[in-house]
Structure formats: structure tokens, C-alpha cells
C-alpha positions in Angstrom: 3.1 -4.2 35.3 2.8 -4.8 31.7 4.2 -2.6 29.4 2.1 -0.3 26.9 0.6 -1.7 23.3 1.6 0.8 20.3 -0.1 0.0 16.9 0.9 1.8 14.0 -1.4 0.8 10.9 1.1 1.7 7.7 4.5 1.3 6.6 4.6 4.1 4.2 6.7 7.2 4.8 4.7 8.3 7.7 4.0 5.1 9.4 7.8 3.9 8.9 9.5 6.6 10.7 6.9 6.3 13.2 7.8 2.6 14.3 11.7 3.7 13.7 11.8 6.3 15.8 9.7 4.6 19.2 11.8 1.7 18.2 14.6 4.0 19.4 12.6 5.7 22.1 11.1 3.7 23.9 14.2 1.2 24.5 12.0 -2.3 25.5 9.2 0.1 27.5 6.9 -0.5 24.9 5.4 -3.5 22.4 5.4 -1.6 18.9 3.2 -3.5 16.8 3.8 -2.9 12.9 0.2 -3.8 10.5 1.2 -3.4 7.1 0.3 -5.9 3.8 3.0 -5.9 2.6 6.8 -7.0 4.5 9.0 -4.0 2.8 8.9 0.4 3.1 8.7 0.7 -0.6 11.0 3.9 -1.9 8.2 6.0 -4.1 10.2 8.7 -5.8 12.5 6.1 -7.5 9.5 3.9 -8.5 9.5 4.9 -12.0 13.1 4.3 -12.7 11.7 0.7 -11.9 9.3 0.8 -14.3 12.3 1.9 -16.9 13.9 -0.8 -16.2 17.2 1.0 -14.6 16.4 -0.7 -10.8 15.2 -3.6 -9.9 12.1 -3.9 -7.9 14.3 -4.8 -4.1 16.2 -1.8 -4.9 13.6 0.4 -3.8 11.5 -1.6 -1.0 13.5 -2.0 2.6 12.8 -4.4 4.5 10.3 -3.7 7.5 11.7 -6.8 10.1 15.6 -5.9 9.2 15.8 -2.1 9.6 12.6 -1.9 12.8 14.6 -3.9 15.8 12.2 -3.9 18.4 9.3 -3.7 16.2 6.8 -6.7 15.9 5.5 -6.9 12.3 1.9 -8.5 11.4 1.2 -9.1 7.1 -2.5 -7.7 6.6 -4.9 -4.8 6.3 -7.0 -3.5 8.6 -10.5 -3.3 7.8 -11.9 -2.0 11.1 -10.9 -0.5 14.3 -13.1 -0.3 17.7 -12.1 3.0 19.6 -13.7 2.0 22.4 -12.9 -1.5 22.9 -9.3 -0.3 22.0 -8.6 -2.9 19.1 -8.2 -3.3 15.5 -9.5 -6.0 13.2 -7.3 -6.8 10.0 -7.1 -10.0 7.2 -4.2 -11.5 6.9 -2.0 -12.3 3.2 -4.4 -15.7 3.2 -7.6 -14.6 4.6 -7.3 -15.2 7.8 -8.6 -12.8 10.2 -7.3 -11.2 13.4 -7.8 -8.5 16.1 -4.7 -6.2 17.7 -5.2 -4.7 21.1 -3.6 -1.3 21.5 -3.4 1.9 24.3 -1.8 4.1 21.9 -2.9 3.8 18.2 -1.0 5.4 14.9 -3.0 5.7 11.9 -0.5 5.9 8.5 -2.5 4.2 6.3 -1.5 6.2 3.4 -3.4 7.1 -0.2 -4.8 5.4 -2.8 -5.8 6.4 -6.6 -7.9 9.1 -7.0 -10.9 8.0 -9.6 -12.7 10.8 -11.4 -15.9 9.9 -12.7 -15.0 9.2 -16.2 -16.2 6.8 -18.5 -14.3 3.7 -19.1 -11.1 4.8 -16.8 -12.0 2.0 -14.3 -11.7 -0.3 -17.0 -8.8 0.4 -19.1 -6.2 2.3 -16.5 -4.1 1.6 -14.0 -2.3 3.1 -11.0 0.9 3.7 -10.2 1.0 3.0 -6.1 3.1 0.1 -6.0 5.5 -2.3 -7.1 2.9 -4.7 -8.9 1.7 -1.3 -11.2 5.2 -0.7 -12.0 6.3 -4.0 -12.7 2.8 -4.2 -14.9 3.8 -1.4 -16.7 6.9 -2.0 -17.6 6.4 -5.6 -19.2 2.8 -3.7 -20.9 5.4 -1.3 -22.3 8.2 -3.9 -23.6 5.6 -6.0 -25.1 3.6 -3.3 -27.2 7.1 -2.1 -28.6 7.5 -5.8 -29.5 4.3 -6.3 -30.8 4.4 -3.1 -33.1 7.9 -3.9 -34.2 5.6 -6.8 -36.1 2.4 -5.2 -37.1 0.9 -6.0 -40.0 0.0 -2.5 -40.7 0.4 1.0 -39.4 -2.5 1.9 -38.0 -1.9 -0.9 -35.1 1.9 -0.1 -34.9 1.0 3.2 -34.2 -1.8 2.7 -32.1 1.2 0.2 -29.8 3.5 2.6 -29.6 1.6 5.3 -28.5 1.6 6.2 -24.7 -1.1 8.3 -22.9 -0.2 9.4 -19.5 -2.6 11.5 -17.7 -1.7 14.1 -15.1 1.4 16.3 -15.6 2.3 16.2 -11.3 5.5 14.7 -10.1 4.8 11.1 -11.0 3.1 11.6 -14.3 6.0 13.9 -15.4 8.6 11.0 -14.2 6.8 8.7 -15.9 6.7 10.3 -19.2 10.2 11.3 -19.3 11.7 7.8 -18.5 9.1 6.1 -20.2 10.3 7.9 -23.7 14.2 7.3 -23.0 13.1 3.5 -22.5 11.1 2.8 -25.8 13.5 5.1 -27.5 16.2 2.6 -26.5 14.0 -0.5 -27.3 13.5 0.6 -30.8 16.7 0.8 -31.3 17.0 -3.2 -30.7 13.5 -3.5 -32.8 13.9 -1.6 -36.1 9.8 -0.4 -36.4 8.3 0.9 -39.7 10.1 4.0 -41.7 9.2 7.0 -40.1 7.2 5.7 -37.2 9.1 6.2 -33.4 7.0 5.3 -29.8 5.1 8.3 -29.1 4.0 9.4 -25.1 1.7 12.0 -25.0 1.5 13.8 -21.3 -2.0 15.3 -20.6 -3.0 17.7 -17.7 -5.9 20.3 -16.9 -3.5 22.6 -15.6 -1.9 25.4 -17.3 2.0 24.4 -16.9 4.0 21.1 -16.6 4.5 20.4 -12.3 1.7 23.1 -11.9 2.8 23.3 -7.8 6.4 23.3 -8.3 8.1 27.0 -9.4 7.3 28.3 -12.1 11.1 28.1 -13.3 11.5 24.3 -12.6 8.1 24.0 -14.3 9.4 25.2 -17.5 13.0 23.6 -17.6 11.1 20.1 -16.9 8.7 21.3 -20.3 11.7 22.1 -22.1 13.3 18.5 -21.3 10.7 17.0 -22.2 9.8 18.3 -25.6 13.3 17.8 -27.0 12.9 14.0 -25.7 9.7 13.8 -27.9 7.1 13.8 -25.2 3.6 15.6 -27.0 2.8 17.4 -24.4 -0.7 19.0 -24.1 -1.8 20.9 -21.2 -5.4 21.9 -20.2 -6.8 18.8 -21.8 -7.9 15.6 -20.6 -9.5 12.3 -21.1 -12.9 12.3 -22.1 -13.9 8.4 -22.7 -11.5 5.9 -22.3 -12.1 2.4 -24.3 -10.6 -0.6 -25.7 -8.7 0.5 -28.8 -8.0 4.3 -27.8 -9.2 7.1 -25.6 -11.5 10.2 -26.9 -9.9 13.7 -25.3 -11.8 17.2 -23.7 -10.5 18.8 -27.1 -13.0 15.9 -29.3 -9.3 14.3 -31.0 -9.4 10.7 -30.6 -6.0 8.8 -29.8 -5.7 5.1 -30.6 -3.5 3.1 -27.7 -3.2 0.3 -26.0 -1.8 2.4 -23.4 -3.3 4.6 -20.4 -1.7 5.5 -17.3 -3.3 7.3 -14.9 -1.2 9.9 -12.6 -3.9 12.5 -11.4 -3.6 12.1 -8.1 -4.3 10.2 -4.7 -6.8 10.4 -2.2 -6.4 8.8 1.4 -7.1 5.5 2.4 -10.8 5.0 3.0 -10.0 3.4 6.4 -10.5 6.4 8.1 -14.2 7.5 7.5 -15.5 4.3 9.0 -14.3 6.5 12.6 -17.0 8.7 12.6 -14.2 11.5 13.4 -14.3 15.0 12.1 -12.7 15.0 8.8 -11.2 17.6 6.4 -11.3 16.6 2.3 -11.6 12.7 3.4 -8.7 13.3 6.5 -9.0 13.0 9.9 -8.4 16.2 11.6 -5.9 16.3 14.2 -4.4 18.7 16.1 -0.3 20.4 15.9 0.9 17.6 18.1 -0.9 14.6 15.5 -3.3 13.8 17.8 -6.7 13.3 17.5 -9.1 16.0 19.8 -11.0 14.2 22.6 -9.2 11.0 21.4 -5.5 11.0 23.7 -5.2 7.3 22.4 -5.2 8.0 18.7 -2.5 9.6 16.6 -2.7 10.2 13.0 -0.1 11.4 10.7 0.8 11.3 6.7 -1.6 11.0 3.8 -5.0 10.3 5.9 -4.0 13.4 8.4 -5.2 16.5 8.2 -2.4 18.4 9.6 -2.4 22.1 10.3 0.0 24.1 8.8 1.5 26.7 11.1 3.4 28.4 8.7 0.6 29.5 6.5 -2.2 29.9 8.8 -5.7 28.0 8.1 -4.4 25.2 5.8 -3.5 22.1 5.8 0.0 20.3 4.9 -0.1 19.1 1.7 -0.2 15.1 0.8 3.9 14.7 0.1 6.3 12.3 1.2 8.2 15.4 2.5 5.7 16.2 5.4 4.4 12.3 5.7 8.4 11.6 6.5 8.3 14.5 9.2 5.2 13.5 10.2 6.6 10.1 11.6 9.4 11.7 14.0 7.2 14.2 15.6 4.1 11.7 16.1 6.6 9.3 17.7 7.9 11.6 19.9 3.9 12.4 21.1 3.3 9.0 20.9 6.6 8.5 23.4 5.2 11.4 25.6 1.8 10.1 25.9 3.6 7.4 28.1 6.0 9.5 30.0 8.6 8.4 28.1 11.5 10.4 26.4 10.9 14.5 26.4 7.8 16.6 26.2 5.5 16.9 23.0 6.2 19.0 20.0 4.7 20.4 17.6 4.6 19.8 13.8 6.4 22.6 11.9 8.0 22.2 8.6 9.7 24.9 6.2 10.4 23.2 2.6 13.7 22.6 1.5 12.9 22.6 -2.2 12.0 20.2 -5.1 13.4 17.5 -7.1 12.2 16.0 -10.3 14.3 13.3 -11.7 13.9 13.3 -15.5 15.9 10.3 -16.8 19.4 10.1 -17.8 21.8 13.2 -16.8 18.7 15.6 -16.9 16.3 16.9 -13.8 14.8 19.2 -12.4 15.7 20.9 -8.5 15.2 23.7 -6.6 17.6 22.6 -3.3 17.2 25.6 -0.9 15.7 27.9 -3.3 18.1 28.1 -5.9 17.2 26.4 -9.2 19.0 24.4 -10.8 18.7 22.5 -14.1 20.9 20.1 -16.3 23.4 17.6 -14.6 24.0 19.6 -11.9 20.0 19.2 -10.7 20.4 15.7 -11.8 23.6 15.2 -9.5 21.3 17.0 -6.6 18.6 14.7 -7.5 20.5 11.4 -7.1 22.4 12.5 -4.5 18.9 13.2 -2.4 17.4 10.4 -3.2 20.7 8.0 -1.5 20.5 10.4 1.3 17.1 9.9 2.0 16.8 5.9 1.5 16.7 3.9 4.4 18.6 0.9 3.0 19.6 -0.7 0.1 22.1 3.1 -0.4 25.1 0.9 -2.4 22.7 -1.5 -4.5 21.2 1.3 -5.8 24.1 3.2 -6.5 25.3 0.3 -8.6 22.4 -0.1 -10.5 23.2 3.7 -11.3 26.0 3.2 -12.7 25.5 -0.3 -14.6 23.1 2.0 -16.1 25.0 4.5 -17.1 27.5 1.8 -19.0 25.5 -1.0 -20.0 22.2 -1.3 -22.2 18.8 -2.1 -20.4 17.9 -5.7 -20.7 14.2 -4.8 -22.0 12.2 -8.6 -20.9 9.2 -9.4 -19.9 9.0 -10.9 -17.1 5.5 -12.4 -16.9 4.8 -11.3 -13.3 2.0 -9.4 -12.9 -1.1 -9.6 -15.2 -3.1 -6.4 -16.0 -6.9 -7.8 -14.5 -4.3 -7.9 -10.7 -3.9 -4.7 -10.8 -7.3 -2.5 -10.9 -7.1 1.1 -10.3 -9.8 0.9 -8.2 -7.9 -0.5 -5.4 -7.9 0.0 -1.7 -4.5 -1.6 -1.6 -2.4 -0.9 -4.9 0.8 -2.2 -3.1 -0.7 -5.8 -3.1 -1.7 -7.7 -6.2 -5.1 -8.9 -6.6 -5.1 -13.1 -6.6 -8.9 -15.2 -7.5 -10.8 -16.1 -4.9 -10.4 -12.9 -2.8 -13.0 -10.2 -2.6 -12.5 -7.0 -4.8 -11.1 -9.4 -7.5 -13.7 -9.5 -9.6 -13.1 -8.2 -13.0 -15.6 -6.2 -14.7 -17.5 -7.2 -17.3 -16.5 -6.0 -20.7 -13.2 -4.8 -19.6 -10.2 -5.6 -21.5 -7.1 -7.6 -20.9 -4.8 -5.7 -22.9 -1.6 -8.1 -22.4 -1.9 -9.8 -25.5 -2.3 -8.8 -29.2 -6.2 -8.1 -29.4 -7.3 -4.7 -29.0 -7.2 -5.0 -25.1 -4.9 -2.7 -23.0 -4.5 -2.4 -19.6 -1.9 -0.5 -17.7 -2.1 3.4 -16.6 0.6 4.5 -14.0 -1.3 6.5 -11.0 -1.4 9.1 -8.9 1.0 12.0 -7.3 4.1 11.3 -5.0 5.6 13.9 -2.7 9.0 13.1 -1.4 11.6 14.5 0.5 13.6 17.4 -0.4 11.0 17.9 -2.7 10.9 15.1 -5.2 7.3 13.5 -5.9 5.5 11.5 -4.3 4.2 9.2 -5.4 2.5 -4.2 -15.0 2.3 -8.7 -17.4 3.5 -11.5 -19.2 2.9 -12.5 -22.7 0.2 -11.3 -24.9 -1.8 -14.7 -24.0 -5.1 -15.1 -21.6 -4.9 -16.1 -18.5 -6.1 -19.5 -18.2 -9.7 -19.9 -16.9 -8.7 -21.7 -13.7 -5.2 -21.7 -13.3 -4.2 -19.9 -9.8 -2.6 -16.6 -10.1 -5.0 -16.0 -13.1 -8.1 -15.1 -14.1 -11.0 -16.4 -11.8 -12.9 -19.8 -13.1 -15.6 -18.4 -14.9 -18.0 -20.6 -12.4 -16.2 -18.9 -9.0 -16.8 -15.9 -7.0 -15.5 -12.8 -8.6 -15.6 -14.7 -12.4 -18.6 -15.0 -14.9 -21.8 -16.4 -13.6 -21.7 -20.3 -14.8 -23.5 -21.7 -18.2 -26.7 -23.4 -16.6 -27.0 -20.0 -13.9 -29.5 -17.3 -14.6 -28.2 -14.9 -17.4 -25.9 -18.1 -18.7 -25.7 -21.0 -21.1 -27.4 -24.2 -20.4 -25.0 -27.0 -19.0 -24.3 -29.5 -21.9 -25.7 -31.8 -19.4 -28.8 -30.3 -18.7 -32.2 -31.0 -20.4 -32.1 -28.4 -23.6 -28.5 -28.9 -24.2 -26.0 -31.6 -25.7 -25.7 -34.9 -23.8 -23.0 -35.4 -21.3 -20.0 -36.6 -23.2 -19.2 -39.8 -20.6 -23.6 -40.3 -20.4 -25.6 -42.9 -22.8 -25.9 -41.6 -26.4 -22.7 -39.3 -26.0 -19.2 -39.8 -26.4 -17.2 -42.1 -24.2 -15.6 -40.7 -21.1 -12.0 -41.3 -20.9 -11.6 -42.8 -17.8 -14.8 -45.0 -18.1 -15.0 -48.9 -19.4 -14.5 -48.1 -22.9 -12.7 -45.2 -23.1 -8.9 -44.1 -23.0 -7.7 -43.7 -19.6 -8.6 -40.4 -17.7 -5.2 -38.2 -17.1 -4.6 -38.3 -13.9 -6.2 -41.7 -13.7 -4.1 -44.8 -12.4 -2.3 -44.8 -15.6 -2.2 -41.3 -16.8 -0.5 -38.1 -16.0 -2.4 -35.7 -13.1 -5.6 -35.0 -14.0 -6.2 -31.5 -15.1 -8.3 -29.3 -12.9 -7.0 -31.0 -9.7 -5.1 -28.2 -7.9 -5.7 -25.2 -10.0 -5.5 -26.8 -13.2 -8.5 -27.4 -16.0 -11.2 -30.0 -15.4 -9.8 -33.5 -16.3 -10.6 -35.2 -20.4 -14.1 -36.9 -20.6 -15.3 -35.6 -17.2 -17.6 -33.0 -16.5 -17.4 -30.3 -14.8 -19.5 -29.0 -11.3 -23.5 -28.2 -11.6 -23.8 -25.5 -13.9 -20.6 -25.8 -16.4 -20.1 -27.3 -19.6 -18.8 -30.6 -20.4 -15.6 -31.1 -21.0 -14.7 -32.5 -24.3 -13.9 -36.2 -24.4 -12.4 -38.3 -27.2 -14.2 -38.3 -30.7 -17.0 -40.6 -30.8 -16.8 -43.7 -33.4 -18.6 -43.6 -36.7 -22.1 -44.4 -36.8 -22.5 -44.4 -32.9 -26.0 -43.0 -32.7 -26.3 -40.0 -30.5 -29.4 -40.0 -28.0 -31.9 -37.0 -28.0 -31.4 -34.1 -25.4 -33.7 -34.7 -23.2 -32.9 -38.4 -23.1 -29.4 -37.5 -22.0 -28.9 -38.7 -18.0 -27.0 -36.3 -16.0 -23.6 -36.1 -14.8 -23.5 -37.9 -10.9 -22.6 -35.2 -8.2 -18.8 -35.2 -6.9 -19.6 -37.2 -3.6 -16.2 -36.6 -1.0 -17.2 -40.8 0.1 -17.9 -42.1 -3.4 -15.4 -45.5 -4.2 -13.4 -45.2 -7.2 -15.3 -46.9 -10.0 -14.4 -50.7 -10.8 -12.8 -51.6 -13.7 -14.7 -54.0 -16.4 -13.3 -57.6 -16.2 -11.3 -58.6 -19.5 -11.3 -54.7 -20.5 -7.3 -53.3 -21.1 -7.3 -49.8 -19.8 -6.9 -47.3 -22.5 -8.5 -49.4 -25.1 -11.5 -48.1 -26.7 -14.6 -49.9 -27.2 -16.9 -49.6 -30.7 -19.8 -50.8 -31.3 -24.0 -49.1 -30.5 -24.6 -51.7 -27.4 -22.1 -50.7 -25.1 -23.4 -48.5 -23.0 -20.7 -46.6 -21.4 -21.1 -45.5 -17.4 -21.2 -41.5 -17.1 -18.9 -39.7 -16.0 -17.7 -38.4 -12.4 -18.3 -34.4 -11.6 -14.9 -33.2 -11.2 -15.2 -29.4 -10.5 -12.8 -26.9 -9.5 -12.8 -25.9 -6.3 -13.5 -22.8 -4.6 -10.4 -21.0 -4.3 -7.7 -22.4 -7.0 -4.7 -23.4 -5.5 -1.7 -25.9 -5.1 -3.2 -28.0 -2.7 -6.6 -30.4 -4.4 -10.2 -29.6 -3.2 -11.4 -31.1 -0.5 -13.9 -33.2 -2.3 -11.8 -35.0 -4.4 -11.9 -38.7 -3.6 -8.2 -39.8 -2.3 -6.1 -41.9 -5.2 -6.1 -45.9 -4.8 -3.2 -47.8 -4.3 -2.9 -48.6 -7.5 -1.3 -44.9 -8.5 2.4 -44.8 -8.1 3.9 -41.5 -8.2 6.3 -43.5 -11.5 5.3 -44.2 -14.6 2.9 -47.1 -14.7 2.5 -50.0 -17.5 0.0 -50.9 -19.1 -1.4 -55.0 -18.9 -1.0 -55.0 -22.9 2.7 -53.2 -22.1 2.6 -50.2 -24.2 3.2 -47.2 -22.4 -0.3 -45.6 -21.0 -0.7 -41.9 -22.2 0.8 -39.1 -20.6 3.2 -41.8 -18.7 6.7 -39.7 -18.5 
């Protein structure tokens, strides 16, 4: 008899738990099947010391095949599930797609960023839901500082240093409180203009700082924050977010390069596509996390709507307290549901109180009612926090107290770029890469990584966490280039900017109405034609740009509908054909034989003169999805490429030769 298929979707707080406790139930009387995107339980609450720089990003993600034995894990997001036909469909890391057969099904898909309908947000904020936002922000942050410490006047050193952080809850709060202590410390490393110091600004429609915490805890983390420097403004908001600044409810406008959005989450969209009975955008279940007139599916965390039987007629709120509950009593269900292990329970929580870590010896706690404040609540808080890891206790521990005794090493790292991580996201714990869908970048909006105008980073949404803490960018200031992999999309692929010739674009240079092809008759030489320096990447030259990932190649064109790539200047008096005379670039052909070299012509060696007629030159366009590996249609190299340095026939070293 074959034993029982569990699928849990999620490895957040809810979904983890879940596989670790059936891992321990069910003893080998079950296949567990773990669908997450990413390999690692990321740690929430401590995510913004990460962005401060006082952990490093493996500090606070534990690692999903090392701590589940037992528990099969599968990279990739579902995007579809068939109740009846018992299966799930999801896309792997690289695209490829799969299906997972199950009898007993888990949703913990978790929460995403909640967007409000405001203009320019999309654009110019990010999240804070994952490692790729806080490693985002914290280069965003190191380099403005940098930047300002150079201004040329005060008005853009100002509008550098100046943090907006919107959304006074747990995370926004965290945020704002480390964020200060870090730039503070920066500055101190780069001297900025007399009387000018970075400058966060926390905003919130509510009345009070932590609006669901006490209102005692609310007001000691106000306090903390005021004498750090943090301009805090409560009952305002953003009102128009833009390049250079953001416009609030009140009418003041705020230049900054800087917005980070922390107003909340909302749960993963996966769920509506079920057709279920939903609360707020959560599935309803029942007391035991299951789903009514559904015995196969469970749900539990962020996506569940779970009733709360201590205050009767609501729902559990969205925490990582009840999510981490959630995934013990679900398992145990789960375990029943199969006649394994003990009987089913209910859910039933009472809170054990609140911590708000604020940076440095202060914080914020309420352990068992009792309020607390200063180092003590900062002891409480830390102490909490190793308690309720599951790995990784002693490395962060240490990094605590390097911390405490050494200075912050305040680099950027170069990692993520801000166009990877939208805060319109479905999965903010995975970068965005080219080629993939949801990458495309808006039109208009602005990098912000470099020392233009543009910003981009926002930190995100709400965290909940255990005892009751919270639940919950870049590289240098240049752009990406245009068809490098890991940057921005080639402006002629999906998800980039529509190509020159295409509707709504520039006409190709190659194209009747625009400049002759630089390698056709009446243009320049192409570089790797008879009469022209060598191509790079040729037989003599160093690899050809825009062959795996890289820039089209010198002197050659580029696919149907993008401009010509410039080639090498063309000689005095060498007439220049009319437009429309100019032939067109031939087609990249996968079969085409490489082109034959003139007889008595030495490679490299230009040719003047009007009659020679030089041959045009080869398409060499980028392929479809940038990447290590060259496009399918490029022809193969002769045997006359070495992978060494190759001479010339007049012996002088070719160009680009190494």
C-alpha cells in the first residue's frame, strides 16, 4: 500500500512548522512534500537589523533541507492547484514547469505587500518582504549617504539624506529606529555639510506610534525614537510619490531619493483562484484549519482565516505569533486526517505579549503583560528572538556582540538592483531576473541607484512574530547595462522597451528613412568585413560582445528592429550613400558559413579608397533570454579560433588579443 502524499505550499512561519512537525509525526508513514521558491525559512523580526547592517543576510534564513529530515523540498511557486484532480501546478527557479500530486494539501502561502491606490507608489517604493528588499535597502541607504557626503549643493544633500518611511506598525517602526542609528554612524565616517545630519521621517494615518500594541509600549517606542532624531508625524500620509520627492496628505512636499513602504501585507493571491469562501482575501476555515466540505485541504497562517475562540466572531490576526501556532496544530489535523498520531485539536491561542526591537540597548516589550522599557526590554527582546530561531542561535549571537564592539562595515555590495525588486510583487522573497514574466519595468519609473534624480527602495509591510515582536536593496549609482544578464531587460526583449523600427519606436538605422547600415554600401566599414578591423570575438579578437548576455559585437548590427551598432570611423571623403539606397542588414541564419576572407587582405587592416565596396554586415542579435550560455542561432566558431591569443599574418598583436 502506498503511503499518503502531504503538500505543504509555504515555508514561512506557518508552512515551516507545519512540515517540522509531520516530519516528526508521521515517522516514514507519509511523503511530506515542501513547495517553496526559495531553499531557506527566512527569520522576519530580525530582518531589519539586516538591513542595518548588524547581521548578515544567512543569519536569519535556515535552511529548509538541513533542519526538515524527512521532508522532500521542490524550488518554485505554485501558480495553480486542481481540487479535484488532487494536484498542484508550480514553475520552477528556471521556468520549468511541474505538477505535485497530493491527498492531503497545506496551504501557507503567506502575504505579500499591500498597495494602496496611490499615485506614483508602484513606481518609486519598495517592500520589505524579503531578503532581496533588505539587502536593496541597505546598499540604497549606504550610497545616498555617500553621495550627499559630495553634493555639490544642499538642496541635493539634503534631499539624499532624507528617509521617508511610511507606516508606523512593527516593521516601519524597526525600520526607522535602526535605519537612524545606521546613517548616524555613517556620517560619522563621511563628515556631510555644517549643520546638515540624515533625516528619517516615519509617517502613519494612525493616531499613535505601534497603533495595536499598548498604549504604554506605544509611547516608550515614540519617546525612543524622537531623542534618536526620527521626525515623526502621525495621521499623515503620502499623497503623490515621484522621482525627486513625495507630496504628503498635509500639502508639504519632501524631497528624497528614499521611500519605504511598511503599511501592511495582504495574503498571497493564490488563494482566490479556489473559488472557496473567503474572508478579507482569506480562505475560511474552520477551528481545526480545515477547509469546510474540503477534508483534503488545510490552510493555516497569513492566507487563513482563522476563527478566534477567545474573542468570539473574529478572526486571528496576520502575525508570525499565530502563523507559528498555526503550523503545530494544522500538523497535528493534518496527522489525524490519516489516523496517525492523536485526535484533532483545536486552534486556541492567548498572547504572550510584544516585542519591538529598537536598535542598540533600547526596545520595547510587554512579556506577560508587564511592560517593560530600556535594556531590560532590550535584553527580553534579544533573548526572544534566540529562543524562537530555529537555527543559526550562536551565529547570531555573535554577530550581536561583534556589534556591540566593532564599527559596522557600511559597503555596498552591488547585489540587488532597485528595477528587481517591485513592490508589486507576488513573490518579494525572490528577486526579479529579465526574461521572466512580471519583470517588466514600468515606463517612466526611476532607477534611483545612481546619482540622477531616480530612487528606488521603500521597506514594506507589517510583521507579527512570536512573543509579540513584528512581523514582518543595489550596487553603484550606474545603469544597468541594456543587455547584460541580471540587469535591466534588452530594450528589444519581452518585459524591456518596444524596439526602434516597432510601432511607437525609432526607425532601425538600417531601415528605409534612417542612416545606412554601418557594414552596408555607402556606410562605414564593418569591422569584421574585408576592409575593416577585425570583429571582437572574431578569429583574432577577444569574444564578441552581445554573445552570451553581453552587447551586440563592433560593426555588426543588431536583430530586425534595433539600431546599428557603431563601427569604426569612416575615412575622409568616403561618400555616404542616400537612405533609401542603403541595402539591409542580412538575417542571422543558424546554417549560414562564416564569411571568406579576401585573398591578399591582412586581417585588421583597413582599406581606403570610394571603390571598395565593403560586404554588409551579419545580424548578430541578442537572444531571448540573456544568459551565460550563447543563443541558439549563433553560427558555431571555425577552427581557426583558439581559446589563446592568436597572431596576426603581419605579426603584430590583433586587438583585444590578451
Amino acid at each position: 500500500m502506498s503511503r499518503p502524499r502531504i503538500v505543504i505550499v509555504g515555508a514561512g512561519f506557518a508552512g515551516y512548522r507545519t512540515a517540522r512537525t509531520l516530519s516528526r509525526l508521521t515517522r516514514h508513514q507519509a511523503d511530506i512534500t515542501l513547495l517553496n521558491p526559495t531553499d531557506y525559512f527566512l527569520y522576519l523580526p530580525l530582518l531589519p537589523q539586516v538591513a542595518a547592517g548588524i547581521l548578515e543576510p544567512r543569519r536569519v534564513s535556515v535552511s529548509l533541507s538541513g533542519t526538515l529530515p524527512r521532508v522532500r523540498l521542490v524550488l518554485g511557486e505554485a501558480d495553480g492547484i486542481d481540487l479535484d484532480g488532487h494536484t498542484v501546478r508550480y514553475t520552477g527557479p528556471e521556468g520549468d514547469r511541474g505538477t505535485l500530486s497530493f491527498d492531503r494539501l497545506v496551504l501557507a502561502a503567506g502575504s505579500v505587500n499591500k498597495l494602496l491606490p496611490i499615485p506614483g507608489v508602484a513606481e518609486h517604493a519598495h517592500g520589505f518582504r524579503g531578503l532581496p528588499e533588505a539587502l536593496y535597502l541597505r546598499d540604497h541607504v549606504t550610497r545616498q549617504v555617500e553621495l550627499a557626503a559630495t553634493a555639490g549643493d544642499r538642496a541635493e544633500c539634503a534631499a539624499r539624506c532624507t528617509f521617508v518611511v511610511v507606516g508606523a506598525g512593527y516593521t516601519g517602526t524597526e525600520v526607522a529606529a535602526h535605519g537612524q542609528m545606521y546613517t548616524d554612524a555613517q556620517v560619522r565616517r563621511h563628515p556631510m555639510r555644517t549643520g546638515m545630519r540624515p533625516r528619517w521621517m516615519l509617517l502613519d494615518v494612525a493616531p499613535r506610534v505601534l497603533p495595536e500594541m499598548d498604549e504604554r509600549l506605544s509611547r516608550t517606542a515614540e519617546r525612543v525614537l524622537r531623542q534618536r532624531g526620527v521626525d515623526v508625524r502621525m495621521g499623515i500620509s503620502v499623497k503623490e510619490a515621484t522621482h525627486d520627492g513625495v507630496v504628503l496628505t498635509d500639502g508639504t512636499s519632501v524631497d528624497t531619493r528614499t521611500l519605504v513602504w511598511c503599511v501592511g501585507v495582504r495574503p498571497d493571491p493564490l488563494v482566490e483562484s479556489l473559488g472557496l469562501p473567503m474572508e478579507r482575501g482569506r480562505l475560511l476555515v474552520d477551528p481545526h484549519l480545515q477547509v469546510p466540505g474540503r477534508p483534503e485541504l488545510f490552510a493555516c497562517g497569513d492566507v487563513a482565516a482563522v476563527p478566534d475562540l477567545n474573542q468570539p466572531g473574529q478572526y486571528t490576526p496576520m502575525t508570525a505569533q499565530h502563523a507559528w501556532r498555526h503550523g503545530r496544530v494544522c500538523a497535528q489535523n493534518v496527522a489525524a486526517s490519516l489516523g496517525i498520531g492523536g485526535g484533532r485539536r483545536v486552534y486556541r491561542h492567548r498572547d504572550m505579549g510584544f516585542v519591538v526591537d529598537l536598535g542598540g540597548a533600547k526596545a520595547a516589550a510587554n512579556p506577560l503583560g508587564l511592560p517593560l522599557s530600556g535594556p531590560a526590554a532590550g535584553a527580553v527582546t534579544r533573548g526572544y528572538h534566540l529562543a524562537a530561531m530555529p537555527g543559526n542561535r550562536v551565529r547570531v549571537a555573535a554577530d550581536w556582540l561583534l556589534d556591540a564592539v566593532l564599527p559596522r562595515q557600511a559597503v555596498q555590495l552591488g547585489l540587488v538592483r532597485s528595477w528587481s525588486v517591485p513592490l508589486e510583487s507576488a513573490s518579494p522573497e525572490v528577486a526579479r531576473v529579465p526574461g521572466k514574466a512580471g519583470t517588466r519595468k514600468k515606463e517612466g519609473a526611476a532607477d534611483g541607484d545612481g546619482p540622477g534624480p531616480g530612487r528606488g527602495d521603500g521597506h514594506g509591510p507589517g510583521r507579527g512574530d512570536g512573543l509579540g515582536s513584528a512581523d514582518a536593496h543595489g550596487s553603484p549609482g550606474d545603469e544597468p547595462a541594456k543587455n547584460q544578464p541580471g540587469d535591466e531587460p534588452a530594450k528589444n526583449q519581452p518585459g524591456g522597451e518596444p524596439a526602434k523600427n516597432q510601432p511607437g519606436g525609432e526607425p532601425a538605422k538600417n531601415q528605409p528613412g534612417g542612416e545606412p547600415a554601418k557594414g552596408g554600401p555607402g556606410g562605414e566599414p564593418a569591422r569584421s568585413q574585408p576592409g575593416g578591423e577585425p570583429a571582437k570575438g572574431g578569429p583574432s579578437g577577444a569574444p564578441a560582445k552581445g554573445r552570451g548576455g553581453g552587447g551586440p559585437a563592433k560593426g555588426r548590427t543588431t536583430e530586425p528592429g534595433g539600431s546599428a551598432a557603431p563601427g569604426k570611423s569612416r575615412p575622409a571623403g568616403t561618400p555616404a550613400k542616400p537612405p533609401s539606397t542603403a541595402a539591409p542588414a542580412r538575417p542571422p541564419s543558424a546554417n549560414a558559413p562564416a564569411e571568406p576572407r579576401r585573398p591578399g587582405a591582412a586581417p585588421g587592416r583597413p582599406r581606403h579608397g570610394a571603390g571598395a565596396a565593403p560586404t554588409p554586415a551579419r545580424s548578430a542579435g541578442a537572444p531571448d533570454d540573456p544568459g551565460p550560455e550563447p543563443p541558439a542561432n549563433q553560427p558555431p566558431p571555425g577552427p581557426d579560433i583558439a581559446p589563446g591569443p592568436v597572431k596576426r599574418s603581419d605579426g603584430r598583436a590583433a586587438e583585444g588579443d590578451s
